[in-house]
C-alpha positions in Angstrom: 80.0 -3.6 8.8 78.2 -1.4 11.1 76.6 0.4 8.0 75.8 -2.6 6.2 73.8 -3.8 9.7 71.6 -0.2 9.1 71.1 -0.8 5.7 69.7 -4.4 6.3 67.7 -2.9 9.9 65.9 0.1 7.0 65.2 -2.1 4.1 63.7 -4.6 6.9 61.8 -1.6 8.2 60.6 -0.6 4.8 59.6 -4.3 3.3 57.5 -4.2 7.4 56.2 -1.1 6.4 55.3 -2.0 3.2 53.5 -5.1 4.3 51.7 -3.0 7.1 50.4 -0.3 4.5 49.2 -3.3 2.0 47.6 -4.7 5.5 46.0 -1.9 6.2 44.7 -0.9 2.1 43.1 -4.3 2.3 41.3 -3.8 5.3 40.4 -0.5 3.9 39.0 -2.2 0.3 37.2 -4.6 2.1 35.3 -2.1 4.6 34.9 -0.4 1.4 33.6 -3.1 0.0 31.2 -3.8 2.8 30.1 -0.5 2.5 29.1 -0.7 -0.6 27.7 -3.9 0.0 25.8 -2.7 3.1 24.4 0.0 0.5 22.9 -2.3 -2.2 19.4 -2.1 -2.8 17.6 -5.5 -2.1 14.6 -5.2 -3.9 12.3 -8.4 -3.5 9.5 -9.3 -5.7 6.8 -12.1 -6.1 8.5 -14.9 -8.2 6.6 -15.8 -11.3 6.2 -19.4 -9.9 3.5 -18.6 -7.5 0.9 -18.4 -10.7 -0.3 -21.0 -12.7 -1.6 -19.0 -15.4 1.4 -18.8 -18.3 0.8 -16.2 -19.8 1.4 -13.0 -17.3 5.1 -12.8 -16.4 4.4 -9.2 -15.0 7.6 -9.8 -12.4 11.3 -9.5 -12.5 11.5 -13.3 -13.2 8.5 -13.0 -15.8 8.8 -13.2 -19.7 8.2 -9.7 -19.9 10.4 -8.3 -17.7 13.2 -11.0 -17.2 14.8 -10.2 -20.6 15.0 -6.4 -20.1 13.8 -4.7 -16.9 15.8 -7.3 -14.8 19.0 -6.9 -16.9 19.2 -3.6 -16.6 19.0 -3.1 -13.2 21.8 -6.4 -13.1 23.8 -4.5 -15.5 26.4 -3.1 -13.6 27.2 -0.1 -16.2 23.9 0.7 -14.4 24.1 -0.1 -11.0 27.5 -0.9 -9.7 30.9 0.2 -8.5 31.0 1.9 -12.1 28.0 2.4 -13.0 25.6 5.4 -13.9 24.9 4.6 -10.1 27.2 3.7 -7.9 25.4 1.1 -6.1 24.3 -2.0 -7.0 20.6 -3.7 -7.4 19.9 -6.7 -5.8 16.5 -8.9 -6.9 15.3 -11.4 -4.1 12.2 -13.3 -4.7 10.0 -13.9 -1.5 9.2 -17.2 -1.8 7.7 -18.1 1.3 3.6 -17.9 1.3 2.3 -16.2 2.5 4.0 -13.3 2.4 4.5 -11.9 6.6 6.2 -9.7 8.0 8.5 -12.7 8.6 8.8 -13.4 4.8 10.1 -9.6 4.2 12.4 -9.6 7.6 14.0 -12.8 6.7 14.6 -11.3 3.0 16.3 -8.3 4.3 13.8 -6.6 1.9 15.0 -2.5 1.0 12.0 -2.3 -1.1 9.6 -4.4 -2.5 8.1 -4.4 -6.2 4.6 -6.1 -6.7 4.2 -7.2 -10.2 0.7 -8.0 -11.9 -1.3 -11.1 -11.5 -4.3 -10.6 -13.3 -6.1 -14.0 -13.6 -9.1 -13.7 -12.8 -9.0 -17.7 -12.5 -6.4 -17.3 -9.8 -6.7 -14.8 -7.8 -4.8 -16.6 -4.8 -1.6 -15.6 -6.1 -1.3 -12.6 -4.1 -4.1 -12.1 -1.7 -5.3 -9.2 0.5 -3.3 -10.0 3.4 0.0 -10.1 2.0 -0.6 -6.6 0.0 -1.9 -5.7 3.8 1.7 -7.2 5.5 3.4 -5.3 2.4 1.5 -1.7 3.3 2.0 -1.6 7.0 6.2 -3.1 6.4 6.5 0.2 4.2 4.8 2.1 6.8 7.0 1.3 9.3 10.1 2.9 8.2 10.2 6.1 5.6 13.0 4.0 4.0 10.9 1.1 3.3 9.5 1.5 -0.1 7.1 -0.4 -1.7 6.4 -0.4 -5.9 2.5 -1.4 -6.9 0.9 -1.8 -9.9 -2.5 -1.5 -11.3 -5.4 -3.4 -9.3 -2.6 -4.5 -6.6 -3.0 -1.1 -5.1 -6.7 -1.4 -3.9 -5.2 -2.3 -0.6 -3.6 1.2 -0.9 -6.8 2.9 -1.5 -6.3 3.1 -5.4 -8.9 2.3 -8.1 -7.5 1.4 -11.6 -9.1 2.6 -14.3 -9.2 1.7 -18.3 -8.4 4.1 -20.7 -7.8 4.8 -24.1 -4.5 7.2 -23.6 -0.9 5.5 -25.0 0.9 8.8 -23.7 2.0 9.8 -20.4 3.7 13.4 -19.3 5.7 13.8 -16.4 3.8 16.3 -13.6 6.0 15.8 -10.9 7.6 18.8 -8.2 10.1 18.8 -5.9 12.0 15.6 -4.8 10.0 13.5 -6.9 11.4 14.9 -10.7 14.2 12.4 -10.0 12.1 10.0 -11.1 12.0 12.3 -14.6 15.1 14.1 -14.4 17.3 11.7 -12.9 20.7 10.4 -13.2 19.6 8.3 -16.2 18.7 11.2 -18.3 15.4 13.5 -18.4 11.7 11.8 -20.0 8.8 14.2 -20.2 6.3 11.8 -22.2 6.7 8.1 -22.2 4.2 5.3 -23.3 2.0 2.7 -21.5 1.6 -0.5 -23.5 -1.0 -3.3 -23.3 -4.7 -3.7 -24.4 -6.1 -1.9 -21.0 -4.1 1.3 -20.5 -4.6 1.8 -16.8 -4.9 5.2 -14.5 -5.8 5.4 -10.9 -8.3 7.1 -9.2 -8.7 7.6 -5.2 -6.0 6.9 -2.3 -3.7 9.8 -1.1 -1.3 10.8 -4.0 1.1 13.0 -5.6 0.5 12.9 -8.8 4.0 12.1 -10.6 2.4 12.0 -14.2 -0.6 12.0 -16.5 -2.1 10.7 -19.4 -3.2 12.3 -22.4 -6.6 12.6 -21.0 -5.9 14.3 -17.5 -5.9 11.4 -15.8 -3.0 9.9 -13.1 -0.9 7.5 -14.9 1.7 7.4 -11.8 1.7 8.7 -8.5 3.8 9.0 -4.6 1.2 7.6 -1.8 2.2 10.7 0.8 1.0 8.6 3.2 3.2 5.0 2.7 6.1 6.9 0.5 5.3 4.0 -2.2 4.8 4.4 -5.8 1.9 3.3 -7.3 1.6 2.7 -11.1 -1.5 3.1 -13.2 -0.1 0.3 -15.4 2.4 -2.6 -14.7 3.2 -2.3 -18.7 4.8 1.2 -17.5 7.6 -0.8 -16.4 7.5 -3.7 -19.2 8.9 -4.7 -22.2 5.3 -4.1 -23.6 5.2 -0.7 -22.3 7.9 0.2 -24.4 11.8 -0.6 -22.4 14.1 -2.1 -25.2 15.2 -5.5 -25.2 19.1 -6.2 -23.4 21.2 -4.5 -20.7 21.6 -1.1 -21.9 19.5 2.2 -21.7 18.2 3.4 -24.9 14.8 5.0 -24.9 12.5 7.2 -22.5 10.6 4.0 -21.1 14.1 3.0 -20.1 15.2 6.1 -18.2 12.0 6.3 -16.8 12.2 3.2 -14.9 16.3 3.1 -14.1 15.2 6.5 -12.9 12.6 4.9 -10.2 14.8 2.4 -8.5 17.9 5.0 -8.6 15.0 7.2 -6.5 14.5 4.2 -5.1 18.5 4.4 -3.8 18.1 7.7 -2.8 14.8 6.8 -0.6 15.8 3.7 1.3 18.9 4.8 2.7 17.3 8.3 4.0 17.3 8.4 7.5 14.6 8.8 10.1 13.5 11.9 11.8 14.5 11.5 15.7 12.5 14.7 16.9 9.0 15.0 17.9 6.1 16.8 15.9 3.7 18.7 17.7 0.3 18.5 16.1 -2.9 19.7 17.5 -6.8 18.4 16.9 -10.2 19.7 18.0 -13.1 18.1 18.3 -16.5 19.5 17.4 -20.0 18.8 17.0 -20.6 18.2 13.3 -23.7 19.6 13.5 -23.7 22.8 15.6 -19.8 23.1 15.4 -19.9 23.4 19.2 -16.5 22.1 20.7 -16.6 18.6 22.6 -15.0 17.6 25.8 -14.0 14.2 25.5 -11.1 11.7 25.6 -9.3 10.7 22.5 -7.6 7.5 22.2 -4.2 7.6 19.5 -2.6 4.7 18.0 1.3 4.4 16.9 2.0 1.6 14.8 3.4 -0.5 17.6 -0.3 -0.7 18.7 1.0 1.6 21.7 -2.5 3.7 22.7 -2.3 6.6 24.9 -5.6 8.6 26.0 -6.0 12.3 25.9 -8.7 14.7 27.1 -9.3 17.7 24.6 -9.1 20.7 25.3 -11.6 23.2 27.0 -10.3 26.1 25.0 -10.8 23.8 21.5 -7.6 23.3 20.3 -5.5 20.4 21.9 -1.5 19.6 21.2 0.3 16.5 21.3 4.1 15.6 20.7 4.1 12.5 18.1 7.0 10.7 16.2 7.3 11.5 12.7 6.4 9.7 9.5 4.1 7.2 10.7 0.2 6.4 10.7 -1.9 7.2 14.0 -4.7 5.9 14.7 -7.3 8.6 16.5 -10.5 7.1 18.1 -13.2 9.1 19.8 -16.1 7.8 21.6 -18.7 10.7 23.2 -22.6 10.3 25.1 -24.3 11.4 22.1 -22.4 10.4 19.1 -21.6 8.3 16.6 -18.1 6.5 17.4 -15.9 8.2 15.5 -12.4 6.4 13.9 -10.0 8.1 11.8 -5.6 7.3 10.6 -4.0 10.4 10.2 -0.2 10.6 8.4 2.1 12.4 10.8 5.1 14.0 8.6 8.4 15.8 9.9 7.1 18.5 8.6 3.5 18.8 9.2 1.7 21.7 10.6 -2.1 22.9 10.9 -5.2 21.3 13.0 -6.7 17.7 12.9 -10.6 18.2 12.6 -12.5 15.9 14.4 -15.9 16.0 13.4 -18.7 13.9 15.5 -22.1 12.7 14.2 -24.8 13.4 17.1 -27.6 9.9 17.3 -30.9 9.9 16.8 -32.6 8.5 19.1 -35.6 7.2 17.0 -33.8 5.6 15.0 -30.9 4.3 16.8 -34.3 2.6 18.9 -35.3 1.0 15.8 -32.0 0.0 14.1 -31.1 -1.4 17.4 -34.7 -3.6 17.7 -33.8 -4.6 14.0 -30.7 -5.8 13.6 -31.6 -7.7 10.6 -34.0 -7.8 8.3 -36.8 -10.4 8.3 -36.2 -12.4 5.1 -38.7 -14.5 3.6 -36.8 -15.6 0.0 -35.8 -19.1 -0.1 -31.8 -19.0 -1.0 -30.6 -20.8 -4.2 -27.1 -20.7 -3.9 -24.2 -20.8 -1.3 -23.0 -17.7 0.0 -20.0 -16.4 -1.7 -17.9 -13.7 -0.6 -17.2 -10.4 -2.1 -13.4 -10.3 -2.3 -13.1 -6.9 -4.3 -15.2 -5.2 -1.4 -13.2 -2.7 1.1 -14.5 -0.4 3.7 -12.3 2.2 5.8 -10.5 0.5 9.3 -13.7 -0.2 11.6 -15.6 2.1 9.7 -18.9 1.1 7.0 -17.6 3.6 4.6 -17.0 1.9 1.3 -13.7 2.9 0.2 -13.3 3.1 -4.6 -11.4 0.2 -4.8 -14.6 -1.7 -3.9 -16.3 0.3 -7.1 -16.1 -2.0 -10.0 -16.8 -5.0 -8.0 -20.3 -3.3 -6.6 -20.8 -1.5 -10.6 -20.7 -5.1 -11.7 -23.0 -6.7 -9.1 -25.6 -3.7 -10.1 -25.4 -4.7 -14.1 -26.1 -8.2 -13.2 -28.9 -7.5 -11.3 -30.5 -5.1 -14.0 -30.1 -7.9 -16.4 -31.6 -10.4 -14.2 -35.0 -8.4 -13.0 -36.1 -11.3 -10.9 -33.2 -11.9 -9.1 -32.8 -11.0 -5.7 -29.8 -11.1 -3.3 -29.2 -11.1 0.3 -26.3 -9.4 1.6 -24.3 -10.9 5.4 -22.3 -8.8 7.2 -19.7 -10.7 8.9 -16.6 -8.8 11.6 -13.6 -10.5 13.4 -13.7 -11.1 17.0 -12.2 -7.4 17.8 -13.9 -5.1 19.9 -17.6 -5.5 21.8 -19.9 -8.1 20.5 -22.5 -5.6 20.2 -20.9 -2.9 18.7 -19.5 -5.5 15.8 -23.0 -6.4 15.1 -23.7 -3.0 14.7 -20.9 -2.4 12.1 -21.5 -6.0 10.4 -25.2 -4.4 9.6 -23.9 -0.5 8.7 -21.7 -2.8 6.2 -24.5 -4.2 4.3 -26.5 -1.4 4.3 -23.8 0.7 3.0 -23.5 -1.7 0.3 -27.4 -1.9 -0.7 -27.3 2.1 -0.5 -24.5 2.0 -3.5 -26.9 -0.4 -5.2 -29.7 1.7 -4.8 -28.0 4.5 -6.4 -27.3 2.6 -9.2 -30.7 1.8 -10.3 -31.8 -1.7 -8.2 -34.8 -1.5 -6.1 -34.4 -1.9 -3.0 -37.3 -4.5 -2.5 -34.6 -6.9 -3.8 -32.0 -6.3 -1.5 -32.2 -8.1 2.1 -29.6 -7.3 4.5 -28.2 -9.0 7.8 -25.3 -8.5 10.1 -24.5 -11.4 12.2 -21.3 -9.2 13.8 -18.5 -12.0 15.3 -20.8 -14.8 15.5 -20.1 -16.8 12.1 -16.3 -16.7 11.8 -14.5 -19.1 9.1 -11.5 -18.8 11.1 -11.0 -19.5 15.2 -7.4 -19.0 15.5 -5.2 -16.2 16.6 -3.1 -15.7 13.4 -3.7 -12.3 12.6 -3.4 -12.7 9.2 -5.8 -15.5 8.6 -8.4 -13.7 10.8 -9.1 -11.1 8.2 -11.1 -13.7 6.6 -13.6 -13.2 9.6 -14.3 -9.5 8.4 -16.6 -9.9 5.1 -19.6 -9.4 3.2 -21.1 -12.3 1.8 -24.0 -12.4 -1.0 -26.5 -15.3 -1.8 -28.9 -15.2 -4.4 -32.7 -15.9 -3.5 -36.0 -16.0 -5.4 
């Protein structure tokens, strides 16, 4: 009897251990499971919805894509559990507009792919800002990656150019031959479809590939950690990826080898440790060093003042893998504004350059702010969307080239015609010294025009700083429509 008791007591104890190891598996598969779900790869994207024009579909909802690109990264032979990868994909359209850094927040965005919209009838679909909110969300983490294409990438400092070139070779080094030798196989020439095949020109890149003729195709923004393509047809049906789920051809591997980087890249984490960099600040004419403070900028908008150096050379301790801001003001000289990237592994001087004032003519520009314009004005002002100059600088930057090259052929063909160019600034900063830049604006511009061939008798120019602003609020987003150039046409 007393044996029979045990018996009953162990097999109780084994069917309670039993149902206490079961307990604990499933706890176990489901933190695995969360895991893996904590690990997907949310990558949002424009919908297809926000443009009236049907025939682009550029996006992972579009005609061209939806039937291939978007399969195959939903296949989960691809990414999944069991897949090639062994993490899924997930696509999340951002369907608030605009886009903010609320949209991406509230999308729990990993990475964000901007597609092409290129109707020129509706250019609304994506505007400035919300490539602007994209840029500055990827440049807030290194993780936070950000895929553009063609023209979309102006914002980024990238020109896209035409070309005749089909074929494009891999070029990339180091941790960036994933995206060619990656877990989808190896491509070393793959081909760009459509009518316009599209390289970039300008920015801050490493160069991932090139086209037949030289020219970049595909390239790493150091400065963002984004990938910028030449041509949205890369990563299209049209460019060559095979209809269905599966992986068949170069084009393919290609792009599951860009969002399984993409993996890789948004889960890397951030350097903790401080970078010491070091800057000098010179006369640009003499070279002679400069005494004078130097304001840096994190990308909280946190500013903290430093005197350079007497000896030349001065050091500072800066996070990592961010944008700074460095702005220098001295008796003399030109204000001087410039972003510097700050990598974990950066090393070397900061040149900081100033521009001594003439006095003779900082007397007369200062007289003149605007030139005395006689022309009677046959149109409305419109404004010159495609135009982009460096932050608070007059510099014109080459994604503003094709916009200006156009303006110049249309004035050759119209001899008569003359135009009138208004600066315009937001409400940042001194009133006088955003008068100052509305004017270096326009002048900047009617210099490029000059070059081109237009006289300069046909050009009038006026800055008018803060004081005409289409928008009064504080929403910083709409307030970027206060910094423009406008141009009327008078006879």
């Amino acid at each position: 009897m007393v044996k029979q008791i045990n018996i009953n007591l162990q097999s109780k104890a084994l069917i309670t251990l039993s149902r206490f190891c079961c307990l604990q598996l499933f706890i176990f598969l489901l933190s695995l499971n969360n895991y893996n779900r904590a690990q997907t790869l949310r990558v949002c994207y424009i919908p297809d919805s926000r443009s009236t024009y049907q025939d682009h579909g550029y996006t992972f909802d579009g005609q061209y894509m939806a039937g291939s690109g978007a399969a195959k990264l939903l296949n989960t032979d691809n990414f999944g559990n069991k897949g090639i990868v062994i993490k899924q994909v997930e696509l999340v359209p951002l369907k608030d507009i605009p886009i903010s850094p609320a949209t991406i927040s509230k999308a729990n965005c990993g990475a964000v792919f901007v597609g092409m919209f290129y109707n020129p009838q509706s250019p609304e679909v994506i505007n400035i800002s919300e490539l602007r909110t994209i840029r500055d969300w990827s440049l807030q983490k290194e993780e936070n990656l950000a895929v553009i294409c063609e023209s979309h990438a102006a914002v980024w400092g990238y020109e896209r150019m035409d070309s005749e070139s089909r074929m494009s070779t891999a070029t990339a080094d180091g941790e960036k031959t994933k995206i060619f030798d990656g877990p989808f196989g190896k491509v070393s020439r793959f081909v760009q479809g459509g009518h316009a095949i599209g390289w970039l020109k300008g920015g801050a890149p490493v160069v991932l590939s090139k086209n037949e003729q030289g020219n970049p195709s595909m390239v790493y923004d150091h400065v963002t950690g984004d990938i910028i393509l030449g041509d949205v047809d890369i990563l299209t049906s049209l460019g060559g990826i095979s209809p269905g789920k599966s992986i068949n051809n170069e084009n393919d591997i290609l792009f599951a080898n860009i969002w399984a980087y993409a993996i890789d890249l948004t889960k890397k984490p951030l350097s903790q440790g401080k970078v010491k960099i070091s800057f000098r600040v010179f006369d640009k004419a003499t070279l002679a060093k400069i005494i004078t403070p130097v304001v840096i900028t994190d990308k909280a908008v946190m500013s903290s003042e430093l005197m350079s150096d007497s000896s030349g050379v001065t050091s500072v301790l800066l996070s990592p893998n961010q944008i700074y801001r460095f702005q220098i003001r001295a008796a003399g000289y030109g204000d001087y504004f410039s972003e510097k990237y700050v990598s974990d592994t950066l090393s070397g001087i900061f040149d900081f350059g100033l521009t001594p004032k003439v006095e003779i003519e900082e007397k007369t520009e200062r007289k003149v702010i605007a030139e005395k314009i006689e022309d009677r004005v046959i149109n409305k002002p419109a404004v010159l969307n495609n135009l982009f100059f460096e932050q608070s600088q007059f510099n014109i930057l080459p994604a503003s080239f094709g916009e200006l090259d156009s303006l110049a052929e249309r004035l050759k063909s119209e001899p008569n015609l003359k135009i009138e160019l208004r600066g315009h600034t937001d409400k940042i900063g001194p009133a006088d010294k955003n008068l100052i830049l509305s004017l270096d604006r326009v002048k900047a511009v009617k210099q490029y025009l000059i070059r081109k061939g237009i006289d300069q008798s046909r050009i009038r120019t006026k800055g008018f700083g803060d004081t005409k602003r289409v928008y009064l609020g504080q929403d910083q987003e709409l307030r970027t429509r206060n910094r423009r150039v406008e141009i009327v046409f008078v006879e």
